[in-house]
C-alpha positions as CSV (number, residue, x, y, z in Angstrom):
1,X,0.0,0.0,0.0
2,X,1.6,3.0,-0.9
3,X,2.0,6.0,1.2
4,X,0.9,8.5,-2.1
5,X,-2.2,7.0,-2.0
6,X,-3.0,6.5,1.8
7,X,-1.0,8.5,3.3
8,X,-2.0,7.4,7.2
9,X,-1.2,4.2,8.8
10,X,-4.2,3.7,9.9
11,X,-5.4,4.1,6.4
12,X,-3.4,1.4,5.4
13,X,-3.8,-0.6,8.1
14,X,-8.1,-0.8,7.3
15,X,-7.3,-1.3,3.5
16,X,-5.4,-4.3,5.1
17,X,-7.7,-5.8,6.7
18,X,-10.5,-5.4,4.3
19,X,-8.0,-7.1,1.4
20,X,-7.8,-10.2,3.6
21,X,-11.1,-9.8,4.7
22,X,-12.4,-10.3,0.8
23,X,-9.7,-13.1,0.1
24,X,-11.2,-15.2,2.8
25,X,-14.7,-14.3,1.9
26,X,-13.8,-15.6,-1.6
27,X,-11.2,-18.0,-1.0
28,X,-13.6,-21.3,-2.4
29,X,-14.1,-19.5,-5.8
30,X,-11.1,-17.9,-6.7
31,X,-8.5,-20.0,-8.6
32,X,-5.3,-21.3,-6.5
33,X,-2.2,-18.9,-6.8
34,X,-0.8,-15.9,-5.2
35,X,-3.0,-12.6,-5.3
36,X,-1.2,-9.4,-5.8
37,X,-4.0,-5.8,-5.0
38,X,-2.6,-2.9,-5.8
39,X,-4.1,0.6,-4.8
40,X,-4.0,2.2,-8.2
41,X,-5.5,5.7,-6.9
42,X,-6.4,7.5,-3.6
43,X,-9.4,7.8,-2.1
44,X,-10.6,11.2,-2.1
45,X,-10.3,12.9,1.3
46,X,-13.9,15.3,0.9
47,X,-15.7,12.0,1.2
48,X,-13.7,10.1,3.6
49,X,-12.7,12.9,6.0
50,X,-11.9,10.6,8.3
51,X,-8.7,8.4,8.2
52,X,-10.6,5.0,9.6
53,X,-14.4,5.7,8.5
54,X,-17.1,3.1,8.1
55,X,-18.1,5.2,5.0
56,X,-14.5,4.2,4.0
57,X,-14.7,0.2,5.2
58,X,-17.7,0.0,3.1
59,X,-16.7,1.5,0.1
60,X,-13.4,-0.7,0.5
61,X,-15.4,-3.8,0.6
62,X,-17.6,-3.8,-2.2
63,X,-15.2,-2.8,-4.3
64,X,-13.1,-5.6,-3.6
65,X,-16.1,-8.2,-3.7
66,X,-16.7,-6.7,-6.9
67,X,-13.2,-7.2,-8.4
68,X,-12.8,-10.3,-6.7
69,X,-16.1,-11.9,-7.6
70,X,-15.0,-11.1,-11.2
71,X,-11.3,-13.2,-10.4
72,X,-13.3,-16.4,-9.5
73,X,-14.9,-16.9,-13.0
């Protein structure tokens, strides 16, 4: 996770959690290997003013559900 994207450690640390949160959730369809996620772009700071927000855990998770329900077909 790269600090020009979340620049707090407790930013980080909830991205994280929700990565391995959504690997686990998805662990029976997704095709053995290693898993790289990359955070490609920030998160805009206006809508998550706070550095550990649920608005921010949310929007976290469905992305990666999302992504990753895409990976397991």
């Amino acid at each position: 996770m790269p600090k020009r994207h979340a620049r707090r450690a407790v930013t980080r640390s909830l991205l994280k959690r929700q990565i391995r949160g959504a690997l686990h959730r998805h662990a029976g369809t997704l095709p053995a290997g290693l898993w790289l996620v990359r955070l490609r772009a920030g998160f805009a700071v206006a809508e998550f003013a706070s550095a550990r927000s649920d608005a921010l855990a949310a929007a976290a998770a469905a992305e990666l559900d999302g992504l990753l329900g895409r990976g397991g077909r």
